[in-house]
C-alpha positions in Angstrom: -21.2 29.2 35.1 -21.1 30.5 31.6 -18.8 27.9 29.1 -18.8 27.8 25.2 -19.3 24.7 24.4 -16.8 23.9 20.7 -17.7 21.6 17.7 -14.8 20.8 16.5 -14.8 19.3 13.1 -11.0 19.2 12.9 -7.6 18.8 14.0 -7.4 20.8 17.5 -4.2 22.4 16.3 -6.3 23.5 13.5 -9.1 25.0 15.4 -6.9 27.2 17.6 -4.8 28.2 14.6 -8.0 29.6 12.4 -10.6 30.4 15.8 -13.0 28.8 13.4 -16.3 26.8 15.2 -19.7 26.9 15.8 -20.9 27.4 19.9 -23.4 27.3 21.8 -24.4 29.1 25.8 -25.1 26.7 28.3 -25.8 27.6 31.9 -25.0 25.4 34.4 -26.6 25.7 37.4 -24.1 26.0 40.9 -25.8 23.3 43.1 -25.6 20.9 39.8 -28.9 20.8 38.8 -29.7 19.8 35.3 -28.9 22.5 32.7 -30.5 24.7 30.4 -29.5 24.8 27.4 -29.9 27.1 24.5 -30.3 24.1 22.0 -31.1 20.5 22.0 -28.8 17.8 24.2 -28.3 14.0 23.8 -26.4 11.8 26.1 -23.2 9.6 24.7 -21.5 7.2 26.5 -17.6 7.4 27.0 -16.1 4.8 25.1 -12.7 3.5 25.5 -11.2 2.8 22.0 -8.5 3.6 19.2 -8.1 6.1 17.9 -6.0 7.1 14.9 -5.2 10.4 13.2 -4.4 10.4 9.7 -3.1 12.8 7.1 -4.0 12.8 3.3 -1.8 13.2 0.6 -2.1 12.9 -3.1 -1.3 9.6 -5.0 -1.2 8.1 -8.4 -3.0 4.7 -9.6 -1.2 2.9 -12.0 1.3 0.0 -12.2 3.8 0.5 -10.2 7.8 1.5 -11.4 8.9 0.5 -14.7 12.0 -2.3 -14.7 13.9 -2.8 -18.0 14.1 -6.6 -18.7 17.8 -7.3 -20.1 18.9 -9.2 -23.5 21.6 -11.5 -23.2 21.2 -13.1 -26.6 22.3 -12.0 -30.0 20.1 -11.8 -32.7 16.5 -10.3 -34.3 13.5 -9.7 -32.6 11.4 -11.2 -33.8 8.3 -11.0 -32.1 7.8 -8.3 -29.9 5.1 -8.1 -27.4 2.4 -4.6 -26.7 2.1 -2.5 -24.0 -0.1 -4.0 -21.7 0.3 -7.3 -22.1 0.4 -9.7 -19.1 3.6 -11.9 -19.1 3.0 -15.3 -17.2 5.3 -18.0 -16.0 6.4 -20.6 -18.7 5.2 -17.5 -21.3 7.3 -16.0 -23.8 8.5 -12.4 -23.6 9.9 -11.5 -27.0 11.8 -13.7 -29.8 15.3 -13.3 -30.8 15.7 -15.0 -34.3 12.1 -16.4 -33.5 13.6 -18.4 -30.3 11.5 -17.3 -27.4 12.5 -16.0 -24.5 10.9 -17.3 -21.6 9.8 -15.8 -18.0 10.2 -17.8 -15.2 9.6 -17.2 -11.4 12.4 -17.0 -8.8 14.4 -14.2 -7.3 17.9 -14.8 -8.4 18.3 -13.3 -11.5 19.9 -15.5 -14.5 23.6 -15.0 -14.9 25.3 -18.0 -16.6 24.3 -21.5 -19.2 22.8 -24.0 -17.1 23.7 -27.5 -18.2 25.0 -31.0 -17.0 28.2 -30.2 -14.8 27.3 -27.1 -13.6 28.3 -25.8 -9.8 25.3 -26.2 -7.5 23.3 -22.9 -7.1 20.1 -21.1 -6.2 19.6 -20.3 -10.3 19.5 -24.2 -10.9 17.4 -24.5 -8.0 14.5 -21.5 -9.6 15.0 -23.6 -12.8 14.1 -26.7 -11.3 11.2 -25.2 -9.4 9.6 -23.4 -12.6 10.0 -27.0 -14.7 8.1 -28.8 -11.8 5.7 -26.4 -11.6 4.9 -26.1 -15.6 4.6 -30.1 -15.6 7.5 -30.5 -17.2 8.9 -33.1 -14.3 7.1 -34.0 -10.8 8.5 -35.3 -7.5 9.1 -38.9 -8.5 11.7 -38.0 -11.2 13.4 -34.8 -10.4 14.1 -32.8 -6.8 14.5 -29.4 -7.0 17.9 -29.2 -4.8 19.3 -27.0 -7.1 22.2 -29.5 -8.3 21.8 -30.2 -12.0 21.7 -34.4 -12.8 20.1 -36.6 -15.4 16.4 -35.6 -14.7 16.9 -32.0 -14.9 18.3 -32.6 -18.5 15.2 -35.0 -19.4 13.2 -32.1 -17.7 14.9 -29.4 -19.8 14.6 -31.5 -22.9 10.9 -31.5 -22.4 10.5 -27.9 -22.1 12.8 -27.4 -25.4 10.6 -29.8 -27.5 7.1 -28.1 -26.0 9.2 -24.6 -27.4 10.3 -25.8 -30.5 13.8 -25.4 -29.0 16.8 -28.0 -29.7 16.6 -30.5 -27.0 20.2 -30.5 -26.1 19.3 -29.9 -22.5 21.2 -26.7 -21.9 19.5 -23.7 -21.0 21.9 -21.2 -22.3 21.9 -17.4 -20.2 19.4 -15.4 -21.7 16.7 -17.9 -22.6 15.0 -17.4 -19.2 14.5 -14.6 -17.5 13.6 -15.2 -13.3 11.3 -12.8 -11.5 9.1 -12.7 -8.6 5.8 -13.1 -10.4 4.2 -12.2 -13.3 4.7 -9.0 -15.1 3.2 -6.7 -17.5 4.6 -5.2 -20.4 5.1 -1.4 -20.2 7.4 -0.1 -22.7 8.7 -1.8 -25.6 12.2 -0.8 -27.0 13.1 -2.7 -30.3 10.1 -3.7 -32.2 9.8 -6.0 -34.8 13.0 -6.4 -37.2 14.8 -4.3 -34.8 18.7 -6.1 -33.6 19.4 -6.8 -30.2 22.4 -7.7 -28.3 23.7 -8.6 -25.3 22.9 -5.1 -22.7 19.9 -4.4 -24.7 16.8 -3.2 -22.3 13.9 -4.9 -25.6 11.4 -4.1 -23.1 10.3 -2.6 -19.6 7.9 -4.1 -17.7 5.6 -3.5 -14.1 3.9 -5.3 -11.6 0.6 -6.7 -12.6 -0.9 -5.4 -9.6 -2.4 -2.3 -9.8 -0.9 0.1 -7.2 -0.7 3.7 -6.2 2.4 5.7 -5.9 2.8 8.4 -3.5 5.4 11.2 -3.8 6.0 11.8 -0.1 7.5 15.0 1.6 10.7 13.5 3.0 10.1 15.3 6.2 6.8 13.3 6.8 8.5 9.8 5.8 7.9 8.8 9.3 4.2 8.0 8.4 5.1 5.7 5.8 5.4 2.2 7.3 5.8 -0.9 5.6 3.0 -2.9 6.4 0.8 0.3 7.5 -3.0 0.3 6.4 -4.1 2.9 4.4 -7.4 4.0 2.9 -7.5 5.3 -1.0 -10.4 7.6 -2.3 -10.7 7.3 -6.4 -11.6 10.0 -8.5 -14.9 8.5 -8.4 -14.9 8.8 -4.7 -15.3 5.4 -4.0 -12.9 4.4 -1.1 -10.7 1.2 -1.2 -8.5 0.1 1.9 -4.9 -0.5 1.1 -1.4 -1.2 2.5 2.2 0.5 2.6 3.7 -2.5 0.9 7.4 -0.5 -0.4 9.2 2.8 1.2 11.7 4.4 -0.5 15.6 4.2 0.2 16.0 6.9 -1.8 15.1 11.0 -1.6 14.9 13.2 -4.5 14.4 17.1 -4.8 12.0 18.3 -7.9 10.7 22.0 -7.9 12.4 22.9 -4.1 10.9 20.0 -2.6 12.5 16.5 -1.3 10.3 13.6 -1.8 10.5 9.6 -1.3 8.7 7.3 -3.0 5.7 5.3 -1.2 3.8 1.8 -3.1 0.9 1.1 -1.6 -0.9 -2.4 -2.5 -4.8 -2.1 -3.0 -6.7 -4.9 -0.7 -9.0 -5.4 -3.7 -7.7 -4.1 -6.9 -9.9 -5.4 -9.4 -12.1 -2.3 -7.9 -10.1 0.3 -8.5 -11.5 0.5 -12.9 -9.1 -0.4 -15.3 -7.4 3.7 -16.3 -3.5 3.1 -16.4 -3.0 5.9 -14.5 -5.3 8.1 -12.5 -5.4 10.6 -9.4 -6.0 9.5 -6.2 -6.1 10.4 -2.3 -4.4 8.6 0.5 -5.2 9.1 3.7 -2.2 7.5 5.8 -2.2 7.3 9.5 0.3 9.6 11.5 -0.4 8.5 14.9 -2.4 6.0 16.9 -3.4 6.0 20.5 -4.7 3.0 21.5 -7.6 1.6 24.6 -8.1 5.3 25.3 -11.5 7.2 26.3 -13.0 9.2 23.7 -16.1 11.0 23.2 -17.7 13.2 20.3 -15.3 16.6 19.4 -18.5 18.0 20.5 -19.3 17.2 23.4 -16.2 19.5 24.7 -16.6 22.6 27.0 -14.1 25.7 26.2 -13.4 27.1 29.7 -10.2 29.6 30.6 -7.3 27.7 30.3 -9.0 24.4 28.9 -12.1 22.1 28.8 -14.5 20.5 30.8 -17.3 18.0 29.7 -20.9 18.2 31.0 -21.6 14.5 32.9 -24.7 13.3 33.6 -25.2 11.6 36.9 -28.8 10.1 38.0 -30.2 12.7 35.9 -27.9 16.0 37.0 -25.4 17.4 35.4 -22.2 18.9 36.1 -19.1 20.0 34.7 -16.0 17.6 34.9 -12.6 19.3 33.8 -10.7 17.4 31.4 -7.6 16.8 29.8 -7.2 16.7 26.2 -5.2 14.0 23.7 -5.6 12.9 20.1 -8.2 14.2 18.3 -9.1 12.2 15.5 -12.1 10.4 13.2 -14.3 13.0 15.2 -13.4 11.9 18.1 -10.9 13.3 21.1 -9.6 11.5 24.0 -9.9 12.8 27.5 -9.1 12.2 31.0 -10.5 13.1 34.3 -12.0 13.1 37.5 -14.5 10.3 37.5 -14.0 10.5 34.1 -14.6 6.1 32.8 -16.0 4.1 30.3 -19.8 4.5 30.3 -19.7 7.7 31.9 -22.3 9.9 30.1 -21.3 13.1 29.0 -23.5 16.1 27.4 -23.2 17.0 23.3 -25.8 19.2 20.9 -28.3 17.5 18.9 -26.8 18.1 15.6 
């Protein structure tokens, strides 16, 4: 029996849309003697594994979406920070009528004066968090159960000194500003001497983390997972492993095409140089099939109406017809006949 046996070096939807491959004539005897082939042959095992199919798209490296940061205070900035500087917890962002204001960690945003005789609340609670953890109080003389009492206002009057602030204990809304971590700056509004008021946007600012945004067609947003591993190939070519860490909610159409927006967090982003913004490509996974056989793309024989593998058995061979599933990472998973794990199958010597 004549066969043509296919190296595939893509997608199989690929191959039998362009016809494209490189074959070779093997001759396999009836009786199921060994064969004679035109080329050199190795033997692989059949393997059972995973196997995952991936698609690339294009990315940017940088930091992330820019957020405005908010004034509440009245005044003259004062001191204004650059682009590019890192903002840390306990740090000053800008100064209104040089009075810093200050960054602090939490996830409620600040909306009101915290002082003595406040309602209890998750803001007090951040506040009382951030003091502990900037050494302003410790366990033995303030709990941070977000009720304000007389050692959150010895606490605050610490931190006001250690500022240059009055120490009247009151944190009025505005001198703090809570976020999830540290930020850094990206855009700076009113510069020095410039007048800010309540509403004002004095700066905008990004994650610290380097990350890569990805435009994503709309249509393929079933890919993008939270949590999803990724791999991210710099202009240098260097490849760094990375994960889906934000999806967006939210589509929007540019030049007849519907995108959503996809952050993905670098494993190890001190590796990825330090250019604000750069090109990059993502290859994201599509589909997984998991604990299934799989042998090399090449080792498959084109017969009418599908494939068989050559198996070796006690040194003869003979052709096994075989079904066909993912092919992916040069690899393709197949079932059949006496078809298992260890089975040896027939590919070209490459």
């Amino acid at each position: 029996m004549r066969a043509t046996r296919i190296v595939i070096y893509g997608l199989l939807a690929l191959v039998a849309a362009t016809g494209i491959g490189l074959a070779y004539a093997n001759n396999s005897s009836r009786d199921g003697q060994a064969s004679a082939s035109t080329i050199p042959t190795s033997l692989v095992p059949v393997t059972r594994r995973d196997l995952t199919d991936s698609i690339t798209v294009d990315g940017a490296l940088g930091y992330g979406p820019s957020t405005p940061f908010t004034n509440h205070l009245q005044g003259t900035v004062t001191s204004a920070p650059s682009p590019g500087d890192v903002i840390d917890r306990g740090q000053p962002i800008y100064r209104i009528d040089n009075k810093p204001v200050i960054l602090m960690f939490g996830n409620i945003p600040a909306y009101r004066d915290l002082r003595l005789g406040v309602s209890d609340g998750p803001d007090v609670k951040e506040l009382e968090e951030n003091l502990l953890a900037l050494g302003y109080a410790n366990s033995s003389n303030l709990k941070a159960n977000g009720h304000v009492d007389s050692y959150d206002v010895a606490a605050i009057k610490r931190w006001e000194k250690a500022l240059g602030l009055d120490q009247d204990g009151v944190v009025p809304f505005g001198r703090v500003i809570f976020v999830p971590g540290s930020v850094r700056i990206d855009k700076v509004n009113v510069a020095d001497g410039g007048q800010a008021g309540p509403g004002t946007p004095v700066v905008e600012v990004t994650s610290n983390q380097r990350i890569v945004t990805i435009d994503l067609d709309a249509r393929r947003q079933d890919i993008a997972v939270v949590g999803a591993a990724v791999q991210v190939t710099l202009a240098s070519g260097r490849t760094i492993s990375g994960t889906i860490s934000e999806v967006g909610k939210v589509a929007t159409t540019a030049n007849n095409q519907t995108t959503i927006k996809v952050y993905v967090t670098l494993d190890d982003s001190t590796s990825s140089g330090n250019v604000d913004h750069a090109p990059v490509k993502v290859a994201v996974a599509s589909q997984t099939h998991k604990g299934v056989l799989a042998v090399p793309i090449n080792a498959l024989l084109a017969i009418p109406g599908g494939y068989t593998v050559e198996v070796s058995t006690n040194g003869r061979r003979h052709q096994v017809p075989v079904k066909t599933g993912l092919f992916a990472q040069g690899m393709v998973e197949i079932t059949g006949d006496g078809i298992g794990e260890g089975t040896l199958v027939v590919v070209p010597v490459e």
